[in-house]
Biopython code that builds the backbone (N, CA, C, O; Angstrom):
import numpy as np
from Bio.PDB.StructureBuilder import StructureBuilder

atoms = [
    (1, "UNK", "N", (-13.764, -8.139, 22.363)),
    (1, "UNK", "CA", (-13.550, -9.525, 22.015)),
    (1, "UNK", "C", (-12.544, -9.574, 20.854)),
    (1, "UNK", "O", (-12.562, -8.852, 19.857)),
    (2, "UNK", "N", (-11.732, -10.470, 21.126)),
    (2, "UNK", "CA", (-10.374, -10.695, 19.904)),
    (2, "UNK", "C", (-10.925, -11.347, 19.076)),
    (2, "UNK", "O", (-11.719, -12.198, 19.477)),
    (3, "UNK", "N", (-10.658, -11.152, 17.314)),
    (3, "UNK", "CA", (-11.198, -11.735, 16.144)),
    (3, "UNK", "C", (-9.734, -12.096, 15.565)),
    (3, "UNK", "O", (-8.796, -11.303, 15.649)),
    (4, "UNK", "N", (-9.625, -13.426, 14.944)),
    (4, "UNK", "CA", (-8.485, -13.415, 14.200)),
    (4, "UNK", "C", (-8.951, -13.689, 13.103)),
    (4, "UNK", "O", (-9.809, -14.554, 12.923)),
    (5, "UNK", "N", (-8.197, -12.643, 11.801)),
    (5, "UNK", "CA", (-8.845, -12.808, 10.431)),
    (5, "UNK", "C", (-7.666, -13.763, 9.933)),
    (5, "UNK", "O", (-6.548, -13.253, 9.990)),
    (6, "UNK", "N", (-7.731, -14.853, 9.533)),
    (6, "UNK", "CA", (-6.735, -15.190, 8.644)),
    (6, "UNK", "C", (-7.053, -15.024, 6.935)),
    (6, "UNK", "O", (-8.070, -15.493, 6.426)),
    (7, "UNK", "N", (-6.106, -14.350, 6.236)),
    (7, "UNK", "CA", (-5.793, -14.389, 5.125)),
    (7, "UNK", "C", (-5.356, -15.329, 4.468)),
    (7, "UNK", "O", (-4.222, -15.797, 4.569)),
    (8, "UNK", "N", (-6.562, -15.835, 3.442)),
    (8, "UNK", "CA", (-6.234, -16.721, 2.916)),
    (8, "UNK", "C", (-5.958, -16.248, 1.166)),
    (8, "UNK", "O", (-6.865, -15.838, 0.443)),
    (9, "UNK", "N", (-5.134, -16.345, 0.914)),
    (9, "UNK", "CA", (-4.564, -15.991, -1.183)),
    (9, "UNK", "C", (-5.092, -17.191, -2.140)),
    (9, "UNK", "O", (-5.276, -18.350, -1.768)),
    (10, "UNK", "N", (-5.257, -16.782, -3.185)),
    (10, "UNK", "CA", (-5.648, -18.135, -4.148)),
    (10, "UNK", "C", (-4.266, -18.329, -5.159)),
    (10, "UNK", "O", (-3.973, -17.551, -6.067)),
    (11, "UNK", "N", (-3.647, -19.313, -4.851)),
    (11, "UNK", "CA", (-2.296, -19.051, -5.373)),
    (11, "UNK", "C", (-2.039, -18.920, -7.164)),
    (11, "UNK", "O", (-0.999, -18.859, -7.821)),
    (12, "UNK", "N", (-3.686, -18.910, -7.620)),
    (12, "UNK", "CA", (-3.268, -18.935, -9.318)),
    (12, "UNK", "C", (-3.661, -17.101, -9.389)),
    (12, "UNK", "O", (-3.383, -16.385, -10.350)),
    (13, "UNK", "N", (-4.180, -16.759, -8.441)),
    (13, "UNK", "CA", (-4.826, -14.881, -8.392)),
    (13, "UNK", "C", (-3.238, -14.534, -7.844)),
    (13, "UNK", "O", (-2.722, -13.446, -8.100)),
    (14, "UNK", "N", (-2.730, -15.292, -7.282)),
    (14, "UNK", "CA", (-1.117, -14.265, -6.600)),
    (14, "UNK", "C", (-0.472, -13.971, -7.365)),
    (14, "UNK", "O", (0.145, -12.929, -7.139)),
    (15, "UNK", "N", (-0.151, -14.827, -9.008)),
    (15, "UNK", "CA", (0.391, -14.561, -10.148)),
    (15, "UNK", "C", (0.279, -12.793, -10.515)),
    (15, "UNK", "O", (1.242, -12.055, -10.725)),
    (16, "UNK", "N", (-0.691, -12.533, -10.515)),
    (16, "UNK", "CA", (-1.308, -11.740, -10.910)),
    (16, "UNK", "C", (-1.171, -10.004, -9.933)),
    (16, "UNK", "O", (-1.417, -8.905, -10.429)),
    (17, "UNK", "N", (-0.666, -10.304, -8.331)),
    (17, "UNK", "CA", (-1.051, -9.485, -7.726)),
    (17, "UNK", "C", (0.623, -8.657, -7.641)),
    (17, "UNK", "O", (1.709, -9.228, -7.552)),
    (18, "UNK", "N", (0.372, -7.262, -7.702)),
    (18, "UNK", "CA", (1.699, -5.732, -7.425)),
    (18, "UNK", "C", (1.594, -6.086, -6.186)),
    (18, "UNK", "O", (0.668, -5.841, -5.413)),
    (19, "UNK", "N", (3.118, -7.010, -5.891)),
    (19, "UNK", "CA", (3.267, -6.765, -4.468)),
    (19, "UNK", "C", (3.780, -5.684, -3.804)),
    (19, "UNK", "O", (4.021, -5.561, -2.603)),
    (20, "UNK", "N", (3.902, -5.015, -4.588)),
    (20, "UNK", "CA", (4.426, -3.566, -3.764)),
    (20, "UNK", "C", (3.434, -2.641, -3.441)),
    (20, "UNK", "O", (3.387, -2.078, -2.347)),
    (21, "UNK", "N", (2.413, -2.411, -4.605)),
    (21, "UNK", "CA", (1.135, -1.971, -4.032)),
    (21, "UNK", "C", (0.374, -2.170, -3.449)),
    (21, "UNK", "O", (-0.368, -1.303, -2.990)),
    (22, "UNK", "N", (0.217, -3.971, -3.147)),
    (22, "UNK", "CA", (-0.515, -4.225, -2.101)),
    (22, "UNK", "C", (0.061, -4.781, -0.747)),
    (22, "UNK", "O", (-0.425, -5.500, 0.127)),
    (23, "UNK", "N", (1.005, -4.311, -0.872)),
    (23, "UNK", "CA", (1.854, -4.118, 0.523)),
    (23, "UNK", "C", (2.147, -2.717, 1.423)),
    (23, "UNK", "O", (2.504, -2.473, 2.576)),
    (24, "UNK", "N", (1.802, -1.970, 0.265)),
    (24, "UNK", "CA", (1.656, -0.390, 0.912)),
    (24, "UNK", "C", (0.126, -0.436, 1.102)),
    (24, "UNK", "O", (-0.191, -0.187, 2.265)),
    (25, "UNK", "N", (-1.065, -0.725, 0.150)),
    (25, "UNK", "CA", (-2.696, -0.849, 1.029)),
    (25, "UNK", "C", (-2.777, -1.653, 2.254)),
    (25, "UNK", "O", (-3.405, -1.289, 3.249)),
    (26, "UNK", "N", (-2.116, -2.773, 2.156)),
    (26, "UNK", "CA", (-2.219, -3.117, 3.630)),
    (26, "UNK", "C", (-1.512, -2.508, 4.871)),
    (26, "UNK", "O", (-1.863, -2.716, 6.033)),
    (27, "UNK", "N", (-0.748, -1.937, 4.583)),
    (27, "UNK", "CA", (0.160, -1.062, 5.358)),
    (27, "UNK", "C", (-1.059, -0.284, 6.614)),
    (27, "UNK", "O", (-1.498, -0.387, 7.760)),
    (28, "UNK", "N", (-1.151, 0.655, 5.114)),
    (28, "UNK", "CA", (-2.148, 1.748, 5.240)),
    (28, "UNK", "C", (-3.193, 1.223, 6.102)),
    (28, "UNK", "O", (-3.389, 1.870, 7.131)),
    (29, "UNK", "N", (-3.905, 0.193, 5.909)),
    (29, "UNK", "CA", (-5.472, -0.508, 6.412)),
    (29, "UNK", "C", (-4.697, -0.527, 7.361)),
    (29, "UNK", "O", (-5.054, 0.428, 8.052)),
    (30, "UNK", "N", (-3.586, -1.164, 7.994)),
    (30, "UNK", "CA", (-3.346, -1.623, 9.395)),
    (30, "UNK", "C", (-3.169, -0.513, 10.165)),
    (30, "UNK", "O", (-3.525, -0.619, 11.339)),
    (31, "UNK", "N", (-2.660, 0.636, 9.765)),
    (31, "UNK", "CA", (-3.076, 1.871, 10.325)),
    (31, "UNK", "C", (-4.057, 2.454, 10.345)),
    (31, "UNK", "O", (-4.175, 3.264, 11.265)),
    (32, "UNK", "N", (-5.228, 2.311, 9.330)),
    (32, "UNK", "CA", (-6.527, 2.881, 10.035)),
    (32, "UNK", "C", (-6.837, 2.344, 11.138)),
    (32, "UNK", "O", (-6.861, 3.070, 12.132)),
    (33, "UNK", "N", (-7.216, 0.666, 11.288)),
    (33, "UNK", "CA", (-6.805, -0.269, 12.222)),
    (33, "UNK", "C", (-6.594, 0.205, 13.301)),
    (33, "UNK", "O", (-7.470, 0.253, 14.165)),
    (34, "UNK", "N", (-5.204, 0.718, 13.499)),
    (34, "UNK", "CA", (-4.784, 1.223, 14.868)),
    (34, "UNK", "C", (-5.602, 2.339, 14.894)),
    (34, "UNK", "O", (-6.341, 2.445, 15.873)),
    (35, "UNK", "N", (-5.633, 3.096, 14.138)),
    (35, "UNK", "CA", (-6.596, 4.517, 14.565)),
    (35, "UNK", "C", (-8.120, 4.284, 14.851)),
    (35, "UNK", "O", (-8.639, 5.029, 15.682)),
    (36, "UNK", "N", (-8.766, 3.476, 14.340)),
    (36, "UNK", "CA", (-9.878, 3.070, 14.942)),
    (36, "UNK", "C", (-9.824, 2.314, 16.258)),
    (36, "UNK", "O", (-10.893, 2.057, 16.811)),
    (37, "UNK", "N", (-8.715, 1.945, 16.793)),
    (37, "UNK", "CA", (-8.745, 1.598, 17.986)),
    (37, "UNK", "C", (-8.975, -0.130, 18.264)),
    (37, "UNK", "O", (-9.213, -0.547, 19.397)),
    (38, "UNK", "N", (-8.870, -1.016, 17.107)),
    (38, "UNK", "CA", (-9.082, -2.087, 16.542)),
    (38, "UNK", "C", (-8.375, -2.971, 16.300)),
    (38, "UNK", "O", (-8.720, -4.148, 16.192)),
    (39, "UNK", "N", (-6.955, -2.399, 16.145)),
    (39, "UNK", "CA", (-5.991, -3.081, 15.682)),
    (39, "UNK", "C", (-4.913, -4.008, 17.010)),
    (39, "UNK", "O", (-4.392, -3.419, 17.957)),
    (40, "UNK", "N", (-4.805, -5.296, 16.794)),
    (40, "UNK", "CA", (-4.109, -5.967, 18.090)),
    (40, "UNK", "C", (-2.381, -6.151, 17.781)),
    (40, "UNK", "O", (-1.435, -5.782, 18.477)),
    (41, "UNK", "N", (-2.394, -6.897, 16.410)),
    (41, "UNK", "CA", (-1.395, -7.625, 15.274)),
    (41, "UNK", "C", (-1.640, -7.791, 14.127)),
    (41, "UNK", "O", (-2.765, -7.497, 13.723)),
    (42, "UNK", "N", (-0.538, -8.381, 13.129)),
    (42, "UNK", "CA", (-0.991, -8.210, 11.421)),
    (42, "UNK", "C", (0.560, -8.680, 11.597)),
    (42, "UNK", "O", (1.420, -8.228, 12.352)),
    (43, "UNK", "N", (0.644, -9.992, 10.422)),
    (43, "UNK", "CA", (1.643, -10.574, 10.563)),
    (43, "UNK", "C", (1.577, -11.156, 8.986)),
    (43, "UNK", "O", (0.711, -11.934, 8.585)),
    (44, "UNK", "N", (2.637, -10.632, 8.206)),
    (44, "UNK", "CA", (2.492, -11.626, 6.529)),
    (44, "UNK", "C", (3.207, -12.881, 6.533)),
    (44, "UNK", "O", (4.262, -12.758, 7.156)),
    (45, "UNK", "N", (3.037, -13.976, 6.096)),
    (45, "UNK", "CA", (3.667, -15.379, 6.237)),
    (45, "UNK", "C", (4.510, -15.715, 5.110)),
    (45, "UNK", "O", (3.973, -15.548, 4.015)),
    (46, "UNK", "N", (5.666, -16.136, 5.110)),
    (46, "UNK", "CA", (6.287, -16.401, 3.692)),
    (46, "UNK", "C", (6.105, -17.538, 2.858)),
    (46, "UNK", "O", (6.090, -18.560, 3.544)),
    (47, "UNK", "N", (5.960, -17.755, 1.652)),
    (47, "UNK", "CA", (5.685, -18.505, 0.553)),
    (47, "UNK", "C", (4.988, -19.817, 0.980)),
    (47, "UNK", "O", (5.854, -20.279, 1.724)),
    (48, "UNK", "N", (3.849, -20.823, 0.986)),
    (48, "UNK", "CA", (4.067, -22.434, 1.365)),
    (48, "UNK", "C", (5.151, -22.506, 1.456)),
    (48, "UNK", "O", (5.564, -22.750, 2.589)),
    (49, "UNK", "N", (6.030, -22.363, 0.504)),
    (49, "UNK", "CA", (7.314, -23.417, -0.186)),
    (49, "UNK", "C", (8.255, -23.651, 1.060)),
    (49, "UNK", "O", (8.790, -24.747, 1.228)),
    (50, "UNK", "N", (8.440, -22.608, 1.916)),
    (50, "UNK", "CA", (9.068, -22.317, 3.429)),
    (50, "UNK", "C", (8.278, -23.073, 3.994)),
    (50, "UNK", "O", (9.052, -23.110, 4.950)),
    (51, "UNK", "N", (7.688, -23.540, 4.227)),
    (51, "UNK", "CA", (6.338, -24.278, 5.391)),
    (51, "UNK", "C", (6.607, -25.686, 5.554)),
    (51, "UNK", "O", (6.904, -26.345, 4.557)),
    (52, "UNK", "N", (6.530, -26.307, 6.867)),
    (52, "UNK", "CA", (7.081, -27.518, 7.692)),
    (52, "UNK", "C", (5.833, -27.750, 8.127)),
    (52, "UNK", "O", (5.035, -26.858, 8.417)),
    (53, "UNK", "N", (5.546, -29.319, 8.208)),
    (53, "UNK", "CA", (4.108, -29.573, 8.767)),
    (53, "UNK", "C", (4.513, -30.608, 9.708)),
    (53, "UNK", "O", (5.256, -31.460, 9.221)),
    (54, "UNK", "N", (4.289, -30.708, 10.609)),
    (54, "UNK", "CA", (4.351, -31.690, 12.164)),
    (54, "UNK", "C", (3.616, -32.430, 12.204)),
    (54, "UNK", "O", (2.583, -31.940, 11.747)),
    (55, "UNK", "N", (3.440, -33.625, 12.555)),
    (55, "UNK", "CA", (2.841, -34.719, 12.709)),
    (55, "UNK", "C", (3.022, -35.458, 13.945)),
    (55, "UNK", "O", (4.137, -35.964, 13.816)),
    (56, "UNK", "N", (2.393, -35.919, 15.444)),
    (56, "UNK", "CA", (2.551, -36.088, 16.352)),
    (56, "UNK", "C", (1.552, -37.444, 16.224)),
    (56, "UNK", "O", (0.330, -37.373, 16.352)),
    (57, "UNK", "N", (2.336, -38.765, 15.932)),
    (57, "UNK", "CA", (1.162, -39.626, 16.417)),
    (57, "UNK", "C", (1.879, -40.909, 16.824)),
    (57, "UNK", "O", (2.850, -41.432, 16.278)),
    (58, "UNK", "N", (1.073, -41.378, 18.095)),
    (58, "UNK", "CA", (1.833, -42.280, 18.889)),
    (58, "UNK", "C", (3.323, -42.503, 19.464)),
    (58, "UNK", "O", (4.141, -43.412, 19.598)),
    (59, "UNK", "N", (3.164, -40.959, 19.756)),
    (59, "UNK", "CA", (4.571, -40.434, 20.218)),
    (59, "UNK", "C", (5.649, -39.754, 19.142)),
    (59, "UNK", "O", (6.594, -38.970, 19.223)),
    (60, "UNK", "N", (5.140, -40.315, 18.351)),
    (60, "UNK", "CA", (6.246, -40.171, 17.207)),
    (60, "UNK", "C", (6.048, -38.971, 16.198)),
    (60, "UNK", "O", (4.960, -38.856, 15.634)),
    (61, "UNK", "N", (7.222, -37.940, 15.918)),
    (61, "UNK", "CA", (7.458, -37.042, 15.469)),
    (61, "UNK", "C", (7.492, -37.468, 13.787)),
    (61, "UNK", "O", (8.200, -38.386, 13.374)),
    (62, "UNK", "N", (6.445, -36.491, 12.741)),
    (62, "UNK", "CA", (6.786, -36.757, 11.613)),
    (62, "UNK", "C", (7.325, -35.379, 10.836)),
    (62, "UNK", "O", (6.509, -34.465, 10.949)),
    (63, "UNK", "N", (8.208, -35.120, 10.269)),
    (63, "UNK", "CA", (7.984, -33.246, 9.515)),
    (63, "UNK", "C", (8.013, -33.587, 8.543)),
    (63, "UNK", "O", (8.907, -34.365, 8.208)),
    (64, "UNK", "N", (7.004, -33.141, 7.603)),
    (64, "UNK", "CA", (6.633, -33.158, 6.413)),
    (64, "UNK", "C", (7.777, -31.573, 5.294)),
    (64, "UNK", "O", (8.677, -30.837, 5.697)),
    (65, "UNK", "N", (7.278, -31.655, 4.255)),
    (65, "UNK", "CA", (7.778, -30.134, 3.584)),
    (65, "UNK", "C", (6.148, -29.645, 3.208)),
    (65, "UNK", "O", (5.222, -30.367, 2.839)),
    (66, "UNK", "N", (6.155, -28.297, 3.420)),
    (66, "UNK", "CA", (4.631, -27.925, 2.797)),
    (66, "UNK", "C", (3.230, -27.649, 3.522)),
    (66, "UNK", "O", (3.061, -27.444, 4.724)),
    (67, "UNK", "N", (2.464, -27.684, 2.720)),
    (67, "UNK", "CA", (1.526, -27.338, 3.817)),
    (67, "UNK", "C", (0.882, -28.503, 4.296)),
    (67, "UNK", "O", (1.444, -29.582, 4.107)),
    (68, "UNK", "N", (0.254, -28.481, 4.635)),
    (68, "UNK", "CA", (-0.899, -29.758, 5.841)),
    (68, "UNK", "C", (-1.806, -30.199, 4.265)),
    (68, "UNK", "O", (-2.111, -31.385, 4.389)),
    (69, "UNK", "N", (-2.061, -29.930, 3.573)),
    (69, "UNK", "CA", (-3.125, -30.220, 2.856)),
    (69, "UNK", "C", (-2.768, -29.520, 1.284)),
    (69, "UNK", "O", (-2.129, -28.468, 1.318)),
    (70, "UNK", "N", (-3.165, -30.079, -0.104)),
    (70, "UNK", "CA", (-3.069, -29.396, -1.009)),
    (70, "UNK", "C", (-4.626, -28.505, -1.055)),
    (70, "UNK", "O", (-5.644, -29.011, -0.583)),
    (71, "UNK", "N", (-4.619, -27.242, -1.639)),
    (71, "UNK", "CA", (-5.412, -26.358, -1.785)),
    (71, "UNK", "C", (-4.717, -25.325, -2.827)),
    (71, "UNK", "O", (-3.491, -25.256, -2.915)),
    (72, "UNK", "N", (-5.671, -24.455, -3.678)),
    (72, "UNK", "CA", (-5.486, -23.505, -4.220)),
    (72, "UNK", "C", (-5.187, -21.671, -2.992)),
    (72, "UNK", "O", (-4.714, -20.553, -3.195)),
    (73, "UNK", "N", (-5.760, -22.344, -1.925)),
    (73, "UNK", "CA", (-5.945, -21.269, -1.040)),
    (73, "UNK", "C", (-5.121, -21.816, 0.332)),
    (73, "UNK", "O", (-5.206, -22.691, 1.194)),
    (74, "UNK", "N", (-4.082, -20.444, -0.159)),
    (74, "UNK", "CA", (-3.159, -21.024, 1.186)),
    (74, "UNK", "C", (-2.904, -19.692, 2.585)),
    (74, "UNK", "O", (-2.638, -18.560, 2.182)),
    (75, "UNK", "N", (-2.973, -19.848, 3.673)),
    (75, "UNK", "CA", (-2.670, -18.690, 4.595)),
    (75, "UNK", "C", (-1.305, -18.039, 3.676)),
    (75, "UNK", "O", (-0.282, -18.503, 3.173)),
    (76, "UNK", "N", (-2.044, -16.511, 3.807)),
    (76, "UNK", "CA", (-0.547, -15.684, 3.691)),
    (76, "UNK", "C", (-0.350, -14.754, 4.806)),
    (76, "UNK", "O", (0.681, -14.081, 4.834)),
    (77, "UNK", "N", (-1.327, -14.636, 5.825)),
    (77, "UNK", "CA", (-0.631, -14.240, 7.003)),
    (77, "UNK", "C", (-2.394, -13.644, 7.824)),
    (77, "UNK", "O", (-3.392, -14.351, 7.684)),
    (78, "UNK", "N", (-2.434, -12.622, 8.426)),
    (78, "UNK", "CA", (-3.335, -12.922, 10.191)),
    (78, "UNK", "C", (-3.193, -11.345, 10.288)),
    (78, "UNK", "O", (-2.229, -10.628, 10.018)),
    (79, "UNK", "N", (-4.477, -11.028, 10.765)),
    (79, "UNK", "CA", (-4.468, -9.624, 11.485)),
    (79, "UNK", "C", (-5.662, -9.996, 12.524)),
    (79, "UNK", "O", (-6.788, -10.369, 12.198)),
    (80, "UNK", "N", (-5.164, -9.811, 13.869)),
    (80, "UNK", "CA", (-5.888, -10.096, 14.854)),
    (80, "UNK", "C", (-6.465, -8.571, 15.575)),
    (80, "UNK", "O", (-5.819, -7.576, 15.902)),
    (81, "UNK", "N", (-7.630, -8.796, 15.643)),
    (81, "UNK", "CA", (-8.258, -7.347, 15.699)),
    (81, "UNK", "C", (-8.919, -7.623, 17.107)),
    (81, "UNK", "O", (-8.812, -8.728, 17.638)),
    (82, "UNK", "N", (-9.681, -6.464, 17.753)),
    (82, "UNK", "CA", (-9.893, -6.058, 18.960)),
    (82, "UNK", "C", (-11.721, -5.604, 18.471)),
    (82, "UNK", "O", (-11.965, -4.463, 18.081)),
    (83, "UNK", "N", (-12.896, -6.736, 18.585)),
    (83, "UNK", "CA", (-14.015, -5.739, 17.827)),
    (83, "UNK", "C", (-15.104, -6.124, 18.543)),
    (83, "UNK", "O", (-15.091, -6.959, 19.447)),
    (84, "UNK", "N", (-16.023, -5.536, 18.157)),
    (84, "UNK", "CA", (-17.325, -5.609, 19.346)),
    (84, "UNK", "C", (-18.151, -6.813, 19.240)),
    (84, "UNK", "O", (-18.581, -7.192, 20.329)),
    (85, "UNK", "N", (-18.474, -7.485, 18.280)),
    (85, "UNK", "CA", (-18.805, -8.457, 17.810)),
    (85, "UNK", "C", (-18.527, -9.115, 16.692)),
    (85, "UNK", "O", (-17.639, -8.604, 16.010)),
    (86, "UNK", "N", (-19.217, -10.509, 16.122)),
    (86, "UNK", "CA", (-18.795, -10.918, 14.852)),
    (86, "UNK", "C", (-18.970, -10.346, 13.362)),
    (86, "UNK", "O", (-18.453, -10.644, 12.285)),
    (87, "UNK", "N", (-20.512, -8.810, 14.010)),
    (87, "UNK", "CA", (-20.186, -8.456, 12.748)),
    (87, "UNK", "C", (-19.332, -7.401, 12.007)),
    (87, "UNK", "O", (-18.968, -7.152, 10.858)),
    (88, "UNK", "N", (-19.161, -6.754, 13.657)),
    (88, "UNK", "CA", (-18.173, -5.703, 13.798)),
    (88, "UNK", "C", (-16.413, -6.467, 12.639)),
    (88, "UNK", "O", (-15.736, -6.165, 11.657)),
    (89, "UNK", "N", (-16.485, -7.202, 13.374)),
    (89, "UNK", "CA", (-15.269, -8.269, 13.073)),
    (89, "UNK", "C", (-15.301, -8.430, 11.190)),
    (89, "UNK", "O", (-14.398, -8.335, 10.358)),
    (90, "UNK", "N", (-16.152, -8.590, 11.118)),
    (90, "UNK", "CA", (-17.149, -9.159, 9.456)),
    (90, "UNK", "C", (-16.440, -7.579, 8.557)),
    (90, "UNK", "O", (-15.701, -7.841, 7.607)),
    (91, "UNK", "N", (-16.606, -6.509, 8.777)),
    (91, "UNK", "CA", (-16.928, -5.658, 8.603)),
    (91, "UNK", "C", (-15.375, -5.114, 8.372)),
    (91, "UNK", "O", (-14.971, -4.458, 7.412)),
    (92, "UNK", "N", (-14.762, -5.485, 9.305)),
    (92, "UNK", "CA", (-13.183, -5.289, 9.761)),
    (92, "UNK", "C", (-12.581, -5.904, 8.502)),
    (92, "UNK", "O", (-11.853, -5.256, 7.750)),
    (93, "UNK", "N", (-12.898, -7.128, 8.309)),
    (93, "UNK", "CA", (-12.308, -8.583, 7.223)),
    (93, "UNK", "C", (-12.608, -7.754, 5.748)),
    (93, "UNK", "O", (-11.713, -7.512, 4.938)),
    (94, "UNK", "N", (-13.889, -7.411, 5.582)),
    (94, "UNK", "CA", (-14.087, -6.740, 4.120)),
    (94, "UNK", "C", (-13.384, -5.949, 3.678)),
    (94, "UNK", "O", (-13.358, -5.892, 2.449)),
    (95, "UNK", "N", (-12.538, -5.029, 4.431)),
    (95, "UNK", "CA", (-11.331, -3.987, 4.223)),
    (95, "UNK", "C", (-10.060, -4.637, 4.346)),
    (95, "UNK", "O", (-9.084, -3.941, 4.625)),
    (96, "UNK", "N", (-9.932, -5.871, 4.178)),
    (96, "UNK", "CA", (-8.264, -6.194, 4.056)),
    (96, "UNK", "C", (-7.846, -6.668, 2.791)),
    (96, "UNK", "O", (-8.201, -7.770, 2.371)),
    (97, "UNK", "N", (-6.871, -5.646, 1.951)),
    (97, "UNK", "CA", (-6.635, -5.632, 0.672)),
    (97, "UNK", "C", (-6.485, -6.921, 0.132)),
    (97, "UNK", "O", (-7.016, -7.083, -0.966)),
    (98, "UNK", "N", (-5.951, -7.790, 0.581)),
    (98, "UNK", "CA", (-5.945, -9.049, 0.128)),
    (98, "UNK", "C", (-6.986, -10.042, -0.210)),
    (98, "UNK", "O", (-6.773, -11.054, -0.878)),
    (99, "UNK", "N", (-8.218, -9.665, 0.333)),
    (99, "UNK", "CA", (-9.550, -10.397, 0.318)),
    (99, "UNK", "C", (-9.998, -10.325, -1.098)),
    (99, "UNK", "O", (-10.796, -11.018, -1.729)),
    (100, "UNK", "N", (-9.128, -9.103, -1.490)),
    (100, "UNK", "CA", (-9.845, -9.121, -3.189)),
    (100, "UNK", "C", (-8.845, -10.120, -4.155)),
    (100, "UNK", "O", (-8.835, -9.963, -5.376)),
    (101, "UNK", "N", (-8.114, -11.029, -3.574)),
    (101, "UNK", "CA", (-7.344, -12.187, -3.965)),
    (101, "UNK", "C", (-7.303, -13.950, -3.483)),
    (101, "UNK", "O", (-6.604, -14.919, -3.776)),
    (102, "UNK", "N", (-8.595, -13.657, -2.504)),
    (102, "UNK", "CA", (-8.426, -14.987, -1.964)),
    (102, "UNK", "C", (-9.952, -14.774, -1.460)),
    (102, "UNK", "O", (-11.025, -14.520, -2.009)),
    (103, "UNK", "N", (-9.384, -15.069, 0.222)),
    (103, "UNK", "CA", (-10.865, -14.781, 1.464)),
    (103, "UNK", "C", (-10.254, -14.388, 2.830)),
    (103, "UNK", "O", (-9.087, -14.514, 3.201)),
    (104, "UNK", "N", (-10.885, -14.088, 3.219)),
    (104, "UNK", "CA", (-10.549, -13.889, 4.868)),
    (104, "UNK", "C", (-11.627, -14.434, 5.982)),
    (104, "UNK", "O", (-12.740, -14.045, 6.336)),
    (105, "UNK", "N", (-10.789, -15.491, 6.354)),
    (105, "UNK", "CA", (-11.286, -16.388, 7.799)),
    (105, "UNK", "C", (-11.497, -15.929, 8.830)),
    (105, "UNK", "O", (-10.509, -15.800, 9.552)),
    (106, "UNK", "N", (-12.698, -15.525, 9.321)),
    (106, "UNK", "CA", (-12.745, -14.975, 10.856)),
    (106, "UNK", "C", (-13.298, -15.637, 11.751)),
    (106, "UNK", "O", (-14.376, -16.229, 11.685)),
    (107, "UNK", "N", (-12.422, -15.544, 12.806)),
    (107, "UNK", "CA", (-12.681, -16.627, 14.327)),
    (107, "UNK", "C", (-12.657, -15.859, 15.001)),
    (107, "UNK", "O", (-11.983, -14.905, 14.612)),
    (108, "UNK", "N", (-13.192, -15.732, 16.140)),
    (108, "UNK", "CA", (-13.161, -15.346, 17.631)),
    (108, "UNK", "C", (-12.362, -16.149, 18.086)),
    (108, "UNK", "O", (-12.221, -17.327, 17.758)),
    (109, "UNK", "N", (-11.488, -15.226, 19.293)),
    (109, "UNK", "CA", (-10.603, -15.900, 19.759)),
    (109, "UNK", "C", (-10.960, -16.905, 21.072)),
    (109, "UNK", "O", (-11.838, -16.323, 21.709)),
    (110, "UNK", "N", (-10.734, -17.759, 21.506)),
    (110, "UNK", "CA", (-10.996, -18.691, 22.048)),
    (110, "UNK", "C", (-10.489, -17.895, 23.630)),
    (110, "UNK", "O", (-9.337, -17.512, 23.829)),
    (111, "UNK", "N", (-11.415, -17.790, 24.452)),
    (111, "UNK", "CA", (-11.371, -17.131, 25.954)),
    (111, "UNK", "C", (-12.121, -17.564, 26.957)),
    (111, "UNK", "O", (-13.123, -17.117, 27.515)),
    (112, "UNK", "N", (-11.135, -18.993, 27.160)),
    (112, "UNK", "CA", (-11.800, -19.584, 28.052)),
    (112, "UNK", "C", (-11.935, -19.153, 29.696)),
    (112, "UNK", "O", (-10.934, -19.251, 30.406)),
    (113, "UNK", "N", (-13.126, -18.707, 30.217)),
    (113, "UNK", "CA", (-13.355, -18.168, 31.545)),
    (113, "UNK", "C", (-13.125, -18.963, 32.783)),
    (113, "UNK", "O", (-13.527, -20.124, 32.863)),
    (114, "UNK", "N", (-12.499, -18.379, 33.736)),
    (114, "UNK", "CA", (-12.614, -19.433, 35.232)),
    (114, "UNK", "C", (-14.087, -19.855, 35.384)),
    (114, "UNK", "O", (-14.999, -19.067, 35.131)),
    (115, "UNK", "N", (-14.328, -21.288, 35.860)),
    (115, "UNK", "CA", (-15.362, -20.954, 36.839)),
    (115, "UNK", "C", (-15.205, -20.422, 38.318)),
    (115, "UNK", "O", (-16.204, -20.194, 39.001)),
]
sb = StructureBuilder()
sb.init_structure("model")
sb.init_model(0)
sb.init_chain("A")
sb.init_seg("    ")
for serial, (resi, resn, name, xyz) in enumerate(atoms, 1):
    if name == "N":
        sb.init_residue(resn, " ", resi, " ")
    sb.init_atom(name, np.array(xyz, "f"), 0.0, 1.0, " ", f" {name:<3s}", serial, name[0])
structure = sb.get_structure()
């Protein structure tokens, strides 16, 4: 079953974070990842400040600048994993270096069956 963790950062803790070091631990995690046989994708997202928000109502197209919502906690990017269950999945999320700067969101991926 597919889990998508999204990474979420707390943008007053990002001040604070060696992006070079924690760009080589996540590296690393995404390769245990693959070696455990777990790993699907892992994708980092660039700054809010880059971010366009869409608005679709009554036909009509709105683009905003930014994100959808103000928050201290903004996506900085997604590692979609391959795991046996949610706690398997749970378990997966506690090892992504970034969690010790924000949280990590985990969903099951949505697999909708024929009848």
């Amino acid at each position: 079953m597919k889990f998508m963790c999204l990474v979420l950062i707390d943008s007053e803790m990002a001040k604070t974070i060696d992006w070079e070091e924690i760009g080589s631990e996540s590296f690393d995690y995404d390769v245990k990842l693959f070696r455990d046989q777990v790993y699907v994708r892992a994708e980092a997202l660039e700054s809010v400040s880059s971010a366009r928000t869409v608005r679709v109502r009554n036909g009509e197209a709105m683009v905003t600048d930014g994100p959808f919502m103000e928050t201290r906690e903004q996506v900085a990017g997604f590692i979609l994993v391959e795991a046996s269950d949610m706690e398997h999945a749970l378990e997966i999320a506690k090892g992504i270096p970034l969690a010790r700067y924000g949280a990590v969101e985990v969903r099951p991926v949505l697999n909708p069956s024929p009848e």
